[in-house]
N, C-alpha and C positions, 0 to 999 in steps of 0.2 A: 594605626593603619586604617585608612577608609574605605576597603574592600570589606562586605560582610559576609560573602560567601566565596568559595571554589567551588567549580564545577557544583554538584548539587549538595554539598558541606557548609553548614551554617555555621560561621565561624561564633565561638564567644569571648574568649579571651585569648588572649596573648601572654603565653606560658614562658618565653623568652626569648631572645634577640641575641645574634652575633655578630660579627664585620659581614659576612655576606648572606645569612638569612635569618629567617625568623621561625619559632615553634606555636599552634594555636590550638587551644581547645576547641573543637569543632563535634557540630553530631550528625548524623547523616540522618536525615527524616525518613529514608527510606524505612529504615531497619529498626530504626531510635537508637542508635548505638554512639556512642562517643569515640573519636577518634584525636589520633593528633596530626595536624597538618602541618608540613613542612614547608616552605618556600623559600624561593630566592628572592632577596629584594631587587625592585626592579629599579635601581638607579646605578646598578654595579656600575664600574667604569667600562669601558669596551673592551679594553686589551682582556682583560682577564674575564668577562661572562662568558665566553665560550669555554677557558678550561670551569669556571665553576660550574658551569651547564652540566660540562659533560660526567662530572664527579658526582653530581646532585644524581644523573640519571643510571649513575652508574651502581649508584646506591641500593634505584627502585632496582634493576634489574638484578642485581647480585641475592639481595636481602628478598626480595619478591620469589626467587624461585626456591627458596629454603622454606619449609613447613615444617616448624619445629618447636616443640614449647619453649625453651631454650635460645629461639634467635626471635628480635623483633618482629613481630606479623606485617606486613605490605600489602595494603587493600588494593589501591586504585595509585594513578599516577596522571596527571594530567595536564594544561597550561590552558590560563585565563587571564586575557588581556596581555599576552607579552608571559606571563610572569607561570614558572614553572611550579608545579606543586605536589606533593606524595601526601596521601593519607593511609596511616600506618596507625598501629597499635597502640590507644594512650596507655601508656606505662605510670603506674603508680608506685612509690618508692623511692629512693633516693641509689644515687652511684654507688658502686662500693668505694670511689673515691673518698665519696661523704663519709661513708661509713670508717672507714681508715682515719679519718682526719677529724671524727668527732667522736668515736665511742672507742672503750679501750680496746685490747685486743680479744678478737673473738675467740669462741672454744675450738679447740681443733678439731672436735667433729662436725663441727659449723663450717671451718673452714675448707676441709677435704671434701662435702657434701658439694658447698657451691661451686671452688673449682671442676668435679667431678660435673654440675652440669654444662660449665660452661665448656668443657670438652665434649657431651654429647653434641652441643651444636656445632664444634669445630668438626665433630667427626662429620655429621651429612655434608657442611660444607665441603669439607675434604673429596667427598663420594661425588660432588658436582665441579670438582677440580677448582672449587672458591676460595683465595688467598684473601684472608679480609685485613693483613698489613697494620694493621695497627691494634691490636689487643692490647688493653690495658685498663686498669680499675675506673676510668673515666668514662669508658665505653661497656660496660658493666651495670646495668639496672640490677638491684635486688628489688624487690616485692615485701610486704611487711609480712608475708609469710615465708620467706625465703628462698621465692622464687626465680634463677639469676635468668638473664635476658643478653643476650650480645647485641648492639646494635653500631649503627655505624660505619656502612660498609662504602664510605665514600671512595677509599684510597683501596678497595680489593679489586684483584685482579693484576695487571700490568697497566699504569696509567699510561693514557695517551695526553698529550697535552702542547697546546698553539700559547701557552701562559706568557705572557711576562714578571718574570718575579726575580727577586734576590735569593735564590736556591729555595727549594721547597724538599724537602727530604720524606720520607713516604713512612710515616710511621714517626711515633715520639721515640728518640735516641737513645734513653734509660731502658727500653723494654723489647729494642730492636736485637734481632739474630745477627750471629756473626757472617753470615752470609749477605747481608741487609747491608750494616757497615760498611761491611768491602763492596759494596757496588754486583756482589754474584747473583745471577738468578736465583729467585728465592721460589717458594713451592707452601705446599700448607704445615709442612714441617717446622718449617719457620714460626706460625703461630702459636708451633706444640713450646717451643722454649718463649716464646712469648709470656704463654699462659706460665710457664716457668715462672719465669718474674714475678711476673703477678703471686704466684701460691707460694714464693720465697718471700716477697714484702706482706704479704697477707700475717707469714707468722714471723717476721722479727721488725716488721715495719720500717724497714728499708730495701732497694733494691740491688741486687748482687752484685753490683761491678759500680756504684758511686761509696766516694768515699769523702768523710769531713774534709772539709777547704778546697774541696770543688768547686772551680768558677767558671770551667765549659767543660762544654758537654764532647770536646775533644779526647780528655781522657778518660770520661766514663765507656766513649766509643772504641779506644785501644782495648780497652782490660777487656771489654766481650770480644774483641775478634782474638785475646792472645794470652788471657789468664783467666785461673778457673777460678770459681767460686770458693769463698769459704761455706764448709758444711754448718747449716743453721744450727746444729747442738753444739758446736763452738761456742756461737754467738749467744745461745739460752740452752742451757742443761735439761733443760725442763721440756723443751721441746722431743717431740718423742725420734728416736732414730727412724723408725717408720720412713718419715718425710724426704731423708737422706736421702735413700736409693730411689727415691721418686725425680728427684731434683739431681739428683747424678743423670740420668736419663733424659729427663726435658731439656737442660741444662747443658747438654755432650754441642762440643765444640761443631763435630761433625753431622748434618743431618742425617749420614747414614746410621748413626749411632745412638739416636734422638729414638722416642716412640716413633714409632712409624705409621700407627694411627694415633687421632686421638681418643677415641673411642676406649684404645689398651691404656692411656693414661689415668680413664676416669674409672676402668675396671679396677685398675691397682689400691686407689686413691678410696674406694668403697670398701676396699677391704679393712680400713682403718677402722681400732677398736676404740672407745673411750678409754679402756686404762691400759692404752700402750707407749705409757711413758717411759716402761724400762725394756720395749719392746725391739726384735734385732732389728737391722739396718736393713733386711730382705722383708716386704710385707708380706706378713703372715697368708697361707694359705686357705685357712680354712674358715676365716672370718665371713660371715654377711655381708651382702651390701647394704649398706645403712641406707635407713626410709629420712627423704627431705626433713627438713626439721619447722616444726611448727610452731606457735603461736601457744604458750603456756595459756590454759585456763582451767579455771575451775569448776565452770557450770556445764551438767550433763548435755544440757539444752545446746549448748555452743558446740560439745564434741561432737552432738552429733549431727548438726549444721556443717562442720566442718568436714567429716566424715562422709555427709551426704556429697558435700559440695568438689571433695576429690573423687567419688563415683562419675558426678557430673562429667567433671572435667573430661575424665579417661576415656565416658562413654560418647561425648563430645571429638575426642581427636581419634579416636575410631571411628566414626561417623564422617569426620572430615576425610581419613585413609581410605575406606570404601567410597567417598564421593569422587576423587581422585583418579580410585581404579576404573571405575565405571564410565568417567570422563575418556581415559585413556583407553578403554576397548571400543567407547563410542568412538574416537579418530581413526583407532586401526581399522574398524569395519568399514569407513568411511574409504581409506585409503585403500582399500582393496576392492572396492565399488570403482572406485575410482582405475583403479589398473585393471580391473574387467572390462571396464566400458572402455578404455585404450584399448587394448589386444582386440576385442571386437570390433572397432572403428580398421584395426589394420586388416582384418581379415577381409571386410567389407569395400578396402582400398585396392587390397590384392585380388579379389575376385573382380571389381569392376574390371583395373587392367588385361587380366585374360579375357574377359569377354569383348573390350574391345581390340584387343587383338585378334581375336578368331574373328570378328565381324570385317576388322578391314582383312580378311582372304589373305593371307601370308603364305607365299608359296616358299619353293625351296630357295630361291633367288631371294625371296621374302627374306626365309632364314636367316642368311646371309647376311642381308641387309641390318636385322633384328641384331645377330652376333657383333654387327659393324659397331651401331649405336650401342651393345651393351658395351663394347670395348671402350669407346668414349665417353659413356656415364661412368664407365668406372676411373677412368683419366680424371674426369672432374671432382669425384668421388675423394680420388686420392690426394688432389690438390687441394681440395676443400681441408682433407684432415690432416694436410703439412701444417694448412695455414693456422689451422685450428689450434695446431702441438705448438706453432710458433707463435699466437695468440697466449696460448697458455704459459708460456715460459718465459713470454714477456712481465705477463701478470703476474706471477710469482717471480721473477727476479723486481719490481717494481715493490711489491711485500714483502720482501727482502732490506730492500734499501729502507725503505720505510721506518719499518720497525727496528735496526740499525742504527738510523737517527734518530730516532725517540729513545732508545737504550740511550744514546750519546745524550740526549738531553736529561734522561733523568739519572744520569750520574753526575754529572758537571751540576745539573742542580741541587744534589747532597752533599759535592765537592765545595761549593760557591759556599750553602749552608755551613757548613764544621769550620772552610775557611775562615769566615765571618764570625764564628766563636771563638777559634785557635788564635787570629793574625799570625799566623807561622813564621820564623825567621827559616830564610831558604840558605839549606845547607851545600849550596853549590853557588855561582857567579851570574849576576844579572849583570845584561846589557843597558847602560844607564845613559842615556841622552848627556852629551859633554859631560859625562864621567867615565867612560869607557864600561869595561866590566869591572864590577863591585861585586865583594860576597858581605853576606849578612843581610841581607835586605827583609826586611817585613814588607807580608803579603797580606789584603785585605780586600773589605769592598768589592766583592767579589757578585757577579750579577748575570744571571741566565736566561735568554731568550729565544725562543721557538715559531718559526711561522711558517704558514701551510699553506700548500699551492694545489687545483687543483691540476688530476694525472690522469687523466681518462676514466671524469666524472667521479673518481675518487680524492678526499681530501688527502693529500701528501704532506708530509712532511719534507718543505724545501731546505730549511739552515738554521740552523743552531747559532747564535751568539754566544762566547762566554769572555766576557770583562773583567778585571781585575787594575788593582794600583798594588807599586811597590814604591816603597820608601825609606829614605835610610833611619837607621834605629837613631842619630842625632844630628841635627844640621851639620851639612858640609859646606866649604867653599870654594867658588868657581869666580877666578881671575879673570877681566875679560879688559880687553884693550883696545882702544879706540872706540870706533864707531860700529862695533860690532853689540855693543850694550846693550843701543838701543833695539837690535832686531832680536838680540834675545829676548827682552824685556817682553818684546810682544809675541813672542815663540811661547812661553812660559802662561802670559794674560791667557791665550787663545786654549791653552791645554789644563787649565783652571790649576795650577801649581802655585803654590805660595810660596811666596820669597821677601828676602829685603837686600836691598841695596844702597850701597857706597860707593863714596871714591871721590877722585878729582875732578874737577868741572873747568873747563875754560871758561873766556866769559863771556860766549851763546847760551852757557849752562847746561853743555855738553860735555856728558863723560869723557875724557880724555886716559882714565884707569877705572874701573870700578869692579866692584867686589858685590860676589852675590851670595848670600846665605840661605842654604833652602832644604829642605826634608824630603820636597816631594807632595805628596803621592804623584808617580807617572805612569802611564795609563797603561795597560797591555789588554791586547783581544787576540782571539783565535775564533774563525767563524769556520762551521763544516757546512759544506755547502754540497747536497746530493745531486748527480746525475743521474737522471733517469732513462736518459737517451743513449751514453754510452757507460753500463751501471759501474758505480763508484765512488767515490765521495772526492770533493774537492778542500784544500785545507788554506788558510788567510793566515797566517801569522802576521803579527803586527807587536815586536817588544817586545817576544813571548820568548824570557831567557835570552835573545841574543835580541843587538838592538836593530830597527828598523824591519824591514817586510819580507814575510820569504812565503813561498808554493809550495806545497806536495800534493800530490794524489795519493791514494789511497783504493784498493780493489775493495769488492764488496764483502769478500771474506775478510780482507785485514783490519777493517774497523770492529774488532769482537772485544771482549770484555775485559781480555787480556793487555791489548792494544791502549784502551782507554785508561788504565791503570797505571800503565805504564806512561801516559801523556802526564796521571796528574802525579808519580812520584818524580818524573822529568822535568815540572812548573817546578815543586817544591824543591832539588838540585837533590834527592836524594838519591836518583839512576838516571841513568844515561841512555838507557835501551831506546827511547824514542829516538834518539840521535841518529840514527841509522836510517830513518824515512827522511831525516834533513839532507843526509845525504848524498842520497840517488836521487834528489830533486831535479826538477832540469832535464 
């Protein structure tokens, strides 16, 4: 790359590259400090830099307000030349991925120590209502002293997104909650069985719900929304029972049944002994919490370098806590300077007005006159604050709709996803262009798009696309007679279906009988399309289960989570409840 610097960071190398940006060693000469700088490359395609923009910045913003040894540091955030940029904490150490996938398996007080941090950091997350969506050993730094780091908080929160993609599902689907799966609002609870996964592959080095001759990620997605885990002293004797009741908890189907911080996950998780391999299934009470684990050496010189340098540290993130507080009494003092010299300014507005009132001589007729016009300031008064209530209620049913379609975009885009790993056979009747309805049909090719309009200065979310092809499981054949051949032949070209053909020919070399042999794929969409004017959603079928084009509306409460669920076991022919808005169409 031929940039050398961002904003005031001297870039020096280039630590690695992905499909939409790049990692760089940089230092910041202010400070002399080493940093890593993130960026987007600036050649993205158009459709999709506005959703990468907004995940890049949603990163700084999530991971920038956590202060944690435990979660990636976030310095600065900026954009030079076009091109966005974060400089953040350079991390030294490899992923626990790495770690997983090159060195045997760890000790389990090694293991129960790092999980245990990486739950401290979930827990302040949690205290800042931060969903970070995709936990898992790839997003996992250790430190070569065994330091764990969460980082990667692209997908936290609830995404918004203008993307065009082929499903983007929010979170890798081996480590996802069953809440996640099903398309339900998820919460930080959600991360706590994440972190599950994680501390279940950590000690059998697989994760709880794939299974040998998995070939999508379809059924590793069933078994977390609808079967439980096997208990890991199953799977290795050796493993201590300890871990059980820890992973019964993280692990619980239901979030109300989950830890409920995670914070109480990594208290349990410290209580772990080294020799509690024959130790019960409830973790011990009265255990310690185990100190990080260090870096074996032998020279006095080193320990006590080391020794010093965790003084350092501690005295250092107290240092940063009292700069914080200090910060924060310096705004409040501010803010309350601030509402002094308000209330004063009004005081100063109401005494003017009675002085000029006693100056213009207001007799009793005055009075009168006085009571007149307050009665009609406050006529205006009250009309101002209909309009105001009716301002307000426009704006929140308008965020309403909004977010409504963006729920409907990022389910159809985890839909479109699993689709495209499943190709499902649909166990109900498709509408098949000169086949009538057909059952069995495989569903694929499945493709999700979002565009955004603005709403009064705010970016909206206008309509949803979601595309898909069905085809039959083996060529069928369609008889066609006369001169009707030819217009299919180009009905077929124009909707890209492959076919072949036979038959008889007179002798213009025109089909007089012919025979067409064809598979498919043919095409189906369903576009939601929002009203903001009178709120609601509008609905395009086009092939979706029945053949050719149909309408519904939809009020702004019936497009919910329930609704959209029921759309896509309705695609797949396995309920029918969506049938019932087809309807009352019309």
């Amino acid at each position: 790359m031929d940039q050398k610097q961002f904003g005031r960071y001297v870039i020096v190398s280039e630590l690695g590259r992905g499909a939409m940006g790049a990692v760089h060693r940089a230092v910041d000469p202010l400070i002399e400090r080493d940093v890593a700088i993130k960026t987007l490359l600036p050649n993205l395609p158009p459709e999709i830099l506005v959703e990468v923009r907004e995940r890049f910045l949603r990163e700084a913003r999530s991971a920038g307000r956590l202060n944690h040894p435990n979660i990636v540091t976030v310095y600065d955030v900026g954009e030079q030349d076009g091109v966005a940029y974060i400089a953040m904490e350079l991390l030294e150490g490899q992923s626990l991925q790495q770690i997983l996938r090159e060195t045997p398996r760890l000790p389990m007080a090694t293991i129960a120590d790092l999980v245990a941090q990486v739950a401290d950091g979930l827990d302040l997350a949690q205290r800042f209502t931060i969903t970070h969506r995709d936990i898992k050993p790839a997003n996992i730094m250790v430190s070569a002293d065994w330091r764990a780091k969460v980082t990667d908080f692209g997908v936290a929160h609830v995404a918004s997104s203008s993307m065009t993609q082929t499903g983007s599902a929010l979170g890798s689907p081996k480590y996802m909650s069953p809440e996640a799966v099903t398309g339900q609002p998820v919460d930080p609870r959600s991360d706590i069985f994440s972190l599950g996964v994680v501390l279940y592959e950590m000690l059998v080095r697989r994760t709880p719900f794939e299974r040998t001759g998995d070939n999508t990620v379809f059924a590793v997605m069933h078994r977390i929304a609808g079967e439980p885990h096997v208990p890991v002293t199953q799977i290795d004797p050796r493993i201590a029972g300890f871990f059980d009741a820890i992973l019964d908890r993280a692990l619980a189907k239901s979030p109300d049944k989950r830890y409920q911080r995670a914070g109480d996950m990594a208290n349990d998780l410290r209580k772990f002994q080294p020799d509690a391999g024959a130790a019960p299934a409830k973790p011990m009470q009265s255990a310690k919490p185990m100190q990080p684990v260090k870096p074996a050496t032998s020279d006095p010189a080193a320990t006590t370098l080391i020794d010093d340098l965790d003084v350092f540290a501690k005295g250092f993130e107290n240092y940063q806590q009292e700069t914080l507080r200090a910060e924060a009494a310096e705004r409040q003092r501010k803010d309350e300077e601030i509402q002094r010299w308000a209330e004063a300014e009004e005081k100063r507005r109401q005494a003017f007005d009675r002085e000029r009132e006693s100056k213009a001589g207001i007799t009793q007729a005055g009075t009168r006159r006085s009571a007149a016009m307050d009665l009609l300031k406050q006529k205006v008064a009250d009309r101002t604050a209909n309009v105001s209530s009716d301002q307000t209620r426009r704006i929140e049913a308008i965020a309403r709709i909004d977010e409504r379609l963006r729920a409907a975009f990022r389910y159809l885009s985890e839909f479109a996803t699993v689709l495209n790993e499943a190709h499902p056979v649909s166990e109900g009747k498709q509408g098949v262009m000169f086949f009538g309805d057909r059952a069995g049909m495989v569903l694929s090719e499945g493709f999700t798009d979002m565009r955004t309009r603005d709403v009064h200065g705010k970016s909206c979310a206008d309509h949803v696309t979601f595309k898909y092809r069905v085809r039959f499981p083996k060529p069928e054949r369609l008889e066609i007679a006369g001169q009707e051949a030819q217009r299919i032949q180009e009905r077929l070209k124009s909707l890209g279906i492959q076919y072949e053909i036979s038959g008889k020919k007179d002798a213009k070399g025109e089909y007089t009988q012919a025979t067409f042999l064809l598979t498919g794929p043919f095409p189906c969409q369903a576009v939601l399309r929002a009203d903001y004017d009178e709120p609601g959603f509008g609905i395009e079928l086009l092939n979706v289960r029945h053949q050719g084009p149909a309408k519904l509306r939809l009020a702004p409460e019936e497009l919910n989570d329930g609704v959209l669920d029921e759309f896509g076991t309705w695609l797949l022919g396995a309920d029918e409840a969506f049938e019932r808005f087809l309807k009352r169409r019309g």
